[in-house]
BAVO-654063 format. One record per residue (C-alpha): residue number from 1; residue in one letter; x, z, y. Coordinates in steps of 0.001 Angstrom, whole numbers, plus 524288, in hexadecimal, padded with zeros to 5 digits. Example, Ala and Ser with C-alpha at 12.3 -4.5 7.8 and 13.67 -1.06 7.14 Angstrom:
2
resi resn x z y
1 A 8300C 81E78 7EE6C;
2 S 83566 81BE4 7FBDC;
//
This chain:
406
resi resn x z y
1 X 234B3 76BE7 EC44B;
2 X 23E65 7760E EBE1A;
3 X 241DC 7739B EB06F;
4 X 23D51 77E22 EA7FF;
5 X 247F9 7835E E9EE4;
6 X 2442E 780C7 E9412;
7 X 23CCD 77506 E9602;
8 X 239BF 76CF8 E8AB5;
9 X 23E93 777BA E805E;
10 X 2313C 7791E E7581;
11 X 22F14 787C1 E6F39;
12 X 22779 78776 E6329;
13 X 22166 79679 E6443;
14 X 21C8B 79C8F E56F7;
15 X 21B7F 7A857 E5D81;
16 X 213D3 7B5FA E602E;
17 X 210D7 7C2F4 E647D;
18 X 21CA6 7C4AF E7054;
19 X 22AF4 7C04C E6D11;
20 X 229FF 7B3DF E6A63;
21 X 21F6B 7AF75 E74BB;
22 X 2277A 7B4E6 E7F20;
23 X 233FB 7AF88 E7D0E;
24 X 22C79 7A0BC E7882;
25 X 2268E 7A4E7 E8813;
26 X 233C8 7A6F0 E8D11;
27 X 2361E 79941 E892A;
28 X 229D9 793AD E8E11;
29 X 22A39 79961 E9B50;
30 X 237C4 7917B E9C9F;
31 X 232D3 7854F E9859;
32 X 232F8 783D8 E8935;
33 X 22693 77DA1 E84C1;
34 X 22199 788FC E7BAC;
35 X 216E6 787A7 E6FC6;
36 X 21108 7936C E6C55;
37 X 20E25 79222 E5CC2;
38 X 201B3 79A3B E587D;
39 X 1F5A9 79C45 E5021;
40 X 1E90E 7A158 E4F71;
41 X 1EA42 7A50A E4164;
42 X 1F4D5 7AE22 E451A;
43 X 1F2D7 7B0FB E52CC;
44 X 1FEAB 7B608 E5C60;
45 X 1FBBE 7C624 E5DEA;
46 X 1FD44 7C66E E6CB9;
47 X 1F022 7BA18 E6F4B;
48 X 1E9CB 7C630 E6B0B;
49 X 1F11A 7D12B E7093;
50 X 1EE27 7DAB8 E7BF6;
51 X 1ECF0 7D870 E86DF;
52 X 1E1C1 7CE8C E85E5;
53 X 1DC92 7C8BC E9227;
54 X 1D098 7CFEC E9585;
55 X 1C508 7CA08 E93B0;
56 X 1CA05 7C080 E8913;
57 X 1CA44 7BF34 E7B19;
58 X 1D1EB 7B61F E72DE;
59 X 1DEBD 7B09E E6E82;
60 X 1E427 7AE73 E7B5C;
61 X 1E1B9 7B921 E8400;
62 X 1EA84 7C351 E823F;
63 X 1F4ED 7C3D6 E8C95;
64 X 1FD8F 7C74A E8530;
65 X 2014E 7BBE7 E7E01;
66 X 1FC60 7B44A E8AA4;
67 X 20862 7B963 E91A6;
68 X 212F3 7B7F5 E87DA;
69 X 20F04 7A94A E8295;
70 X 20DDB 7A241 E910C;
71 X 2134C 796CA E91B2;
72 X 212DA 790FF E84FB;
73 X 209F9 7865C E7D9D;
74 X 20489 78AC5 E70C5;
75 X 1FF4C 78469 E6456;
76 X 1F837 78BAE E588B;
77 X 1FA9B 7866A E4C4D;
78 X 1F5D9 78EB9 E3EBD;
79 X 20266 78F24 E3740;
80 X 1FD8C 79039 E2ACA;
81 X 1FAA8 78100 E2A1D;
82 X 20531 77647 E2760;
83 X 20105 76CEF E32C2;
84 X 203A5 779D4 E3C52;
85 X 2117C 77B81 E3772;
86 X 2125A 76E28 E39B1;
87 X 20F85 76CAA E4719;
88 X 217C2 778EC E49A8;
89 X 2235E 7731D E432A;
90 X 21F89 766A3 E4C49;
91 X 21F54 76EAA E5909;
92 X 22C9F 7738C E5411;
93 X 23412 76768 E5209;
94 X 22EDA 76573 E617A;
95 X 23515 77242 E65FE;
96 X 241C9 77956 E6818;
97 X 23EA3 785A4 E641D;
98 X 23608 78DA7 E5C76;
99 X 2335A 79C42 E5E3E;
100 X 22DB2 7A689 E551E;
101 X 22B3D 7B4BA E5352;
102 X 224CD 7B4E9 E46F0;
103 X 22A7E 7BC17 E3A2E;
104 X 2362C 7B430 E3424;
105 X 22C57 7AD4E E2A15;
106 X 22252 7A6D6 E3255;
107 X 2291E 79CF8 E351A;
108 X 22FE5 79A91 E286D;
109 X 22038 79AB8 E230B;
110 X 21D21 78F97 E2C19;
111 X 228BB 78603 E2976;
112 X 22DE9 78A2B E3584;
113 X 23B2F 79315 E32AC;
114 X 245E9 78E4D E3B47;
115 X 24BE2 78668 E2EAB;
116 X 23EE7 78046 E2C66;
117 X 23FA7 77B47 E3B22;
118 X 24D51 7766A E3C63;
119 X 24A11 76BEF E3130;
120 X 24390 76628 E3BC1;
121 X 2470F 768C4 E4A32;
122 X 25551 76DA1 E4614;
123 X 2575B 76FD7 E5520;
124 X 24C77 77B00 E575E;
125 X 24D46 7886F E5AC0;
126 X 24764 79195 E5371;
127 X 246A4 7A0BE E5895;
128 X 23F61 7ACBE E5035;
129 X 23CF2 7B7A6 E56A1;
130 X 23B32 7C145 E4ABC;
131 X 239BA 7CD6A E48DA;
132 X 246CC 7D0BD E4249;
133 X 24C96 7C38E E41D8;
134 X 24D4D 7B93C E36BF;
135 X 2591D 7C24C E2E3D;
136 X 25AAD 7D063 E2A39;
137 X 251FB 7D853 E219E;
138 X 24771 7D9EB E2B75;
139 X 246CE 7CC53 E2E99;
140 X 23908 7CD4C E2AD4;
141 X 233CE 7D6C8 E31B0;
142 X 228CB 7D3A0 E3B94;
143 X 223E6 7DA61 E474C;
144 X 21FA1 7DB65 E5647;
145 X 2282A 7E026 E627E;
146 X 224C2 7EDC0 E626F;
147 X 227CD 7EF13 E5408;
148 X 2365B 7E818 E57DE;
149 X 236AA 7F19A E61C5;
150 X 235F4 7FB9A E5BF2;
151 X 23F0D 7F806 E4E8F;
152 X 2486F 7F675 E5A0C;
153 X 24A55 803DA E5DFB;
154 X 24353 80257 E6C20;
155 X 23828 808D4 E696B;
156 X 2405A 8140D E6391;
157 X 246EB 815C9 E724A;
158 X 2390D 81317 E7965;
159 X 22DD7 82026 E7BE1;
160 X 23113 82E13 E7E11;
161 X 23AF7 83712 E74BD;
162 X 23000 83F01 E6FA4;
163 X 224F0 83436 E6B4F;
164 X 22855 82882 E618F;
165 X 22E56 81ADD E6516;
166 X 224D7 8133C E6CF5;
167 X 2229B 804BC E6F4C;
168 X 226E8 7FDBF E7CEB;
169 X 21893 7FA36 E8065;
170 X 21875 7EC8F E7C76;
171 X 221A9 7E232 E743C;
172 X 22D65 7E415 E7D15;
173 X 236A1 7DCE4 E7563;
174 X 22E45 7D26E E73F6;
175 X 22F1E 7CFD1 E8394;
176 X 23A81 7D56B E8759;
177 X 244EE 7D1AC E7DED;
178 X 240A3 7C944 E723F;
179 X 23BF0 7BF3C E78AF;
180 X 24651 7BDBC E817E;
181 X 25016 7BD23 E7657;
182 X 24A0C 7B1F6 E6F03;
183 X 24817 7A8FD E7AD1;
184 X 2563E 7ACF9 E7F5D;
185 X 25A96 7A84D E712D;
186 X 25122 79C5B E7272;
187 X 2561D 79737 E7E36;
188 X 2661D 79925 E76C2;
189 X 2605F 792A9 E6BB4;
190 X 25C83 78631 E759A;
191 X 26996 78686 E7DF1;
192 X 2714C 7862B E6FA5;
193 X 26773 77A7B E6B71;
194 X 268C9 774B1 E7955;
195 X 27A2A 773CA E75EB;
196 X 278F2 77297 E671F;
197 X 26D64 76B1B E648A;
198 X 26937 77705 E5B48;
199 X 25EB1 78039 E5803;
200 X 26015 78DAC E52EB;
201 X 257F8 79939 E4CCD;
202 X 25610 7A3D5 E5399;
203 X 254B7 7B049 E4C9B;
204 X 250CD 7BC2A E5639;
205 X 24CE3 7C9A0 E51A8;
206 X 24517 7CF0C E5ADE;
207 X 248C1 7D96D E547B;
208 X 256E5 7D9FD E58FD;
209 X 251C6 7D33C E66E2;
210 X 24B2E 7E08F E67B6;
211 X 25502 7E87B E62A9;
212 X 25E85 7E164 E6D72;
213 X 25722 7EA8D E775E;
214 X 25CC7 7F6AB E723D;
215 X 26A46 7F4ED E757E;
216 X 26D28 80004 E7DA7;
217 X 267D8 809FC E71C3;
218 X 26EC6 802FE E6792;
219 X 27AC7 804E2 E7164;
220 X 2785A 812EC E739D;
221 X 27738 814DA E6320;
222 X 2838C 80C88 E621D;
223 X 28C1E 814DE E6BBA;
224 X 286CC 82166 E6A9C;
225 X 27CF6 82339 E5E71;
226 X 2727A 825D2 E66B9;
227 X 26433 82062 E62E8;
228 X 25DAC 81C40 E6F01;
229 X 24F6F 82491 E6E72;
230 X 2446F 82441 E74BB;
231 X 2464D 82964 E83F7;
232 X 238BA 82730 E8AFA;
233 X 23CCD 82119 E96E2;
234 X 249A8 82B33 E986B;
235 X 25661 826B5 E968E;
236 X 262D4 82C42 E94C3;
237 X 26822 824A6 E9EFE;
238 X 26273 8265C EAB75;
239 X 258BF 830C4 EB076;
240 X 24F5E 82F89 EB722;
241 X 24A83 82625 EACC7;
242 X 23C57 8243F EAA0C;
243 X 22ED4 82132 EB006;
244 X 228AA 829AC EBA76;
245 X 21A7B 82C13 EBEDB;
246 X 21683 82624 ECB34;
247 X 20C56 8253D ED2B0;
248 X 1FE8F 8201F ECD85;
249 X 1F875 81DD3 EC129;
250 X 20349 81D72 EB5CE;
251 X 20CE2 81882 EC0D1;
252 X 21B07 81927 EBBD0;
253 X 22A14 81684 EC316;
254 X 23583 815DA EB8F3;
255 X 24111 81C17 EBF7A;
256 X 24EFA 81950 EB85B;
257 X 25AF9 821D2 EBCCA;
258 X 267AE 81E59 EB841;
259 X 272E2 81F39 EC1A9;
260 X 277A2 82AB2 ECA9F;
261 X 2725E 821DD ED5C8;
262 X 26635 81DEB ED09E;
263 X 26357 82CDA ECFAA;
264 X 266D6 830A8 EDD56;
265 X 25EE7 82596 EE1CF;
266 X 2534A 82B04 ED9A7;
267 X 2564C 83966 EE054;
268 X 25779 83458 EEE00;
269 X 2491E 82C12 EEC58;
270 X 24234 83846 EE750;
271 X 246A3 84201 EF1D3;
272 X 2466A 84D36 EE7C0;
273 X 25008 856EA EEBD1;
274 X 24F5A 85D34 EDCC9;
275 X 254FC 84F36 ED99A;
276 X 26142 85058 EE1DE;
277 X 266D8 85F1F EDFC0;
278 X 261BB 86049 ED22E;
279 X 26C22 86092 EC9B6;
280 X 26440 85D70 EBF73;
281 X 26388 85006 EC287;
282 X 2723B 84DB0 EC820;
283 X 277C0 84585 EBD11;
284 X 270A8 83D0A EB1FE;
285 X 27349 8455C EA82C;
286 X 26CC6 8503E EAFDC;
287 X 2610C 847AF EB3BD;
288 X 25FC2 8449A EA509;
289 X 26010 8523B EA111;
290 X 2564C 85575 EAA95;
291 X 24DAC 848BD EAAB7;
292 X 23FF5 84FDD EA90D;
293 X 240E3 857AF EB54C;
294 X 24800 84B62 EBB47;
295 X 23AE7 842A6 EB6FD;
296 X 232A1 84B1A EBC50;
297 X 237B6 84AC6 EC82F;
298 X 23A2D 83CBE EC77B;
299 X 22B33 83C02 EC517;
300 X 226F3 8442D ECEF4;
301 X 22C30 83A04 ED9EB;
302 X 2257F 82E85 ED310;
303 X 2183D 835A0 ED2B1;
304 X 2186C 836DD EE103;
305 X 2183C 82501 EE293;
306 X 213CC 81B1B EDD05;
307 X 21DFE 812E0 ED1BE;
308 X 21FDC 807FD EDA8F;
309 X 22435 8103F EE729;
310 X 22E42 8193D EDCA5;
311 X 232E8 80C6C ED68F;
312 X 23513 807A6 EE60A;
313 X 23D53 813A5 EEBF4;
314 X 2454F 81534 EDE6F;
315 X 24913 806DD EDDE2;
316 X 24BFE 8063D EECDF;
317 X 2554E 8134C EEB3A;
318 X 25B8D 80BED EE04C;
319 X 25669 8131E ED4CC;
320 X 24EAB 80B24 EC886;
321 X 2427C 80C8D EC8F6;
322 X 2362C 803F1 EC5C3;
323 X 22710 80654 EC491;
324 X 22154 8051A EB6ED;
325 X 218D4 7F99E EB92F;
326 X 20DC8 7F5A6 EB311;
327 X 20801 7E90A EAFA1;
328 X 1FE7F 7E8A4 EBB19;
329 X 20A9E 7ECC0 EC5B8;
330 X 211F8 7E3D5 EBC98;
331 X 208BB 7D79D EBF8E;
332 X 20301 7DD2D ECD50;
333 X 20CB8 7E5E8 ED3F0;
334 X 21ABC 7E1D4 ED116;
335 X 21F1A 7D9F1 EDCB7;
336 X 22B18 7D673 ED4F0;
337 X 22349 7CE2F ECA8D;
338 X 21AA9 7C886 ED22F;
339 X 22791 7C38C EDBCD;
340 X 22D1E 7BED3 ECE1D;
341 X 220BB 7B773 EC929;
342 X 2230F 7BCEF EBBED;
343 X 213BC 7BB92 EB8F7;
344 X 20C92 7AF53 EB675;
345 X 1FEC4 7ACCD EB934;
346 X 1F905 7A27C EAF4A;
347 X 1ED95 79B33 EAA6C;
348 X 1EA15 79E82 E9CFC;
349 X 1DF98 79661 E98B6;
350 X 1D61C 7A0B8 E9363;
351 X 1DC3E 7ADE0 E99CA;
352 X 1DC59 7A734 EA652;
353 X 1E7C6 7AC23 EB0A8;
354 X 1F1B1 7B4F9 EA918;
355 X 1FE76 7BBAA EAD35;
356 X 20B0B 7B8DE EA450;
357 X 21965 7BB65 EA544;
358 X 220B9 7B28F EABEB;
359 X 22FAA 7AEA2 EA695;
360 X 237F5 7BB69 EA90F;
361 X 24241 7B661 EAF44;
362 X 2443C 7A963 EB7DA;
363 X 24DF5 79EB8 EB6D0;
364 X 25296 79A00 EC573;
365 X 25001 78BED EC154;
366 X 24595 78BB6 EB7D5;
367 X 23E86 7994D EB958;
368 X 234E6 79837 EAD54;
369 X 22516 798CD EAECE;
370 X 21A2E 799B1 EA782;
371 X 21441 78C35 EA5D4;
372 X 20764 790BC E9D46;
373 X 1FFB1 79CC0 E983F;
374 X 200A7 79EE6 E89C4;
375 X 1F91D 796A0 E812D;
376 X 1EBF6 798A7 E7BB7;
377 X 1EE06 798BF E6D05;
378 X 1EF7C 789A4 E6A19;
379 X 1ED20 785F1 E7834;
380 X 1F7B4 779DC E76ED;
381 X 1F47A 7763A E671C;
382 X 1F249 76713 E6D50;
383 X 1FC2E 7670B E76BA;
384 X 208AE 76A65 E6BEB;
385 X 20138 76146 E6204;
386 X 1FF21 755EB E6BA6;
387 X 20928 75758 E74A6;
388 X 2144C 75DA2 E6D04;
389 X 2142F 75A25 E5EA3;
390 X 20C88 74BD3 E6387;
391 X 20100 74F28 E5962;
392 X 1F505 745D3 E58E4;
393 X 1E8AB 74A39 E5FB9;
394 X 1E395 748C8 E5120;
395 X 1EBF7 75181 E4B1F;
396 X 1EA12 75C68 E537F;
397 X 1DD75 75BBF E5101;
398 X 1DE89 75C93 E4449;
399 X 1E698 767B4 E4463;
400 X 1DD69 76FDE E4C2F;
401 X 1D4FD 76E7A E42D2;
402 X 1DD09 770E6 E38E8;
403 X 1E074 77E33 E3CEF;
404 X 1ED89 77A21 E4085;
405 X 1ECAC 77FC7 E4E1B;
406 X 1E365 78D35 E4A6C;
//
């Protein structure tokens, strides 16, 4: 049996809504033992948040938080009451690190701040995935991905030059960058702890995570003045450069043009003579100047076959090119993720077989897996009492009925 990574590592999880259950996932699907802290008094947004599995009602059947909480155990404890915070600070002293995305105070209400815990497990590591980060005047502000997103500026460069800013569809950051930063800075936090014998705080702004994906615009203002703006899906760069109709109902091939090659690739697939002695289209800065009439020419060789068979014969000529997939060809069709075995089919004991994300990339030795569909809210309340903290079968009982574990 391969070693999992992070084998005997414990994650205390006071976590919700997106950034913090996916990178406390990120660490389960490598082997950290993860506990999901929750309530029912104040119950995580996404057990109740489209899409919910159809045909069932409840706190458990949306798959949305199904997908981004595999993996982990979870206990419910309310809070509010002294003997809660006292079996959380229990499960702490038994852990390595604790993860939150909650507004600075929460856990400062609870007892919990990082000085409160290094009185007694000085070694832990603590990391906060704020808002705006524990300093600065803003420190307290709260908020959601899409309202990061778009305090970043990337909703400022994202829709179409004449409409407003629009959103990128879902809580991008949350899955594409803030997450990935905190676990990143988790697993430095363990190698320093591993030399030193020392925990640290740490402090991330998903704010600044965010802002970390605007590089190139904060570039362009630094060198040359120039505000990045929204573009639709043009760029001053490259042309071609957009999505194209195909074939079928709302059937789409993104074509991206950038290089001198790349375009006489693109000419040479098409077979449009217009393309080749056109001198409207001999340079990029003439394509760019002329990119309307070059679009709709574009488009009217797309129309003519299906996505897949435009993405084929542009990639094979050497020019990028890729269909704009949705979730069915993305679970269905897609030879490359099904070769991959990025999907995992589980048991969840009330939705019954699910599809989650796998780990999203592999490690040669220990690849990472999924070892559990996310836990019904306080599915493993005996297991981290009895088997974790070593609580009597008699107190346990007595804090169910207590309300300890609503």
């Amino acid at each position: 049996m391969k070693k999992s990574p992070l084998e005997g590592i414990r994650v205390v999880s006071f976590v919700w809504q997106a950034a913090g259950p996916l990178a406390s996932r990120m660490l389960a699907h490598h082997g950290a033992e993860v506990i999901l802290v929750e309530s029912s008094t104040r119950i995580s947004g996404l057990r109740i948040t489209q899409p919910i599995t159809m045909g069932k009602t409840g706190r458990n059947a949306s798959g949305y938080f199904n997908n981004i909480n595999t993996g982990m155990l979870g206990i419910s404890l309310n809070m509010a009451l002294p003997k809660a915070r006292e079996i959380a600070r229990q499960l702490i002293a038994k852990s390595d690190v604790v993860i939150n995305n909650f507004s600075k105070h929460a856990m400062q209400s609870w007892g919990l701040a990082y000085e409160d815990i290094i009185e007694f497990k000085p070694d832990i590591i603590m990391a906060c995935l704020t808002v705006m980060g524990h300093s600065g005047p803003r420190s307290n502000v709260s908020g959601h991905g899409p309202s990061i997103q778009a305090a970043s500026g990337l909703n400022h460069m994202t829709g179409f030059p004449h409409r407003p800013p629009v959103g990128l569809g879902t809580a991008y950051v949350d899955f594409g960058v803030n997450c990935y930063h905190a676990a990143t800075a988790i697993l430095s936090a363990l190698h320093y702890r591993n030399r030193t014998g020392k925990g640290q705080f740490i402090d991330m702004s998903q704010y600044e995570s965010t802002i970390s994906t605007t590089a190139v615009a904060i570039l362009d203002y630094t060198a040359n003045g120039r505000v990045w703006t929204r573009q639709g899906n043009r760029s001053s760069c490259a042309a071609p450069h957009g999505v194209f109709r195909c074939q079928g109902d709302d059937r789409w091939c993104a074509i991206a043009v950038f290089t001198d090659e790349e375009w006489q690739a693109l000419r040479r697939v098409m077979g449009d003579e217009r393309l080749a002695c056109d001198e409207h289209f001999a340079s990029l800065p003439d394509r760019l100047e002329n990119v309307e009439e070059l679009e709709k020419l574009v488009e009217a060789w797309t129309q003519e076959r299906p996505a897949e068979e435009a993405m084929r014969l542009l990639q094979e000529a050497g020019v990028p090119a890729g269909v704009v997939q949705n979730s069915e060809d993305l679970l269905t069709r897609d030879p490359q993720m099904n070769a991959r075995g990025h999907y995992w089919t589980l048991e969840h004991p009330e939705m019954g077989q699910v599809i989650c994300d796998g780990p999203a990339f592999r490690l040669s030795k220990t690849p990472g897996e999924v070892a559990r569909p996310s836990p019904l809210l306080g599915q493993y309340n005996e297991y981290v009492c009895r088997q974790v903290l070593g609580m009597s079968e008699e107190e346990t009982a007595q804090c169910a009925a207590a309300g300890v574990f609503d």
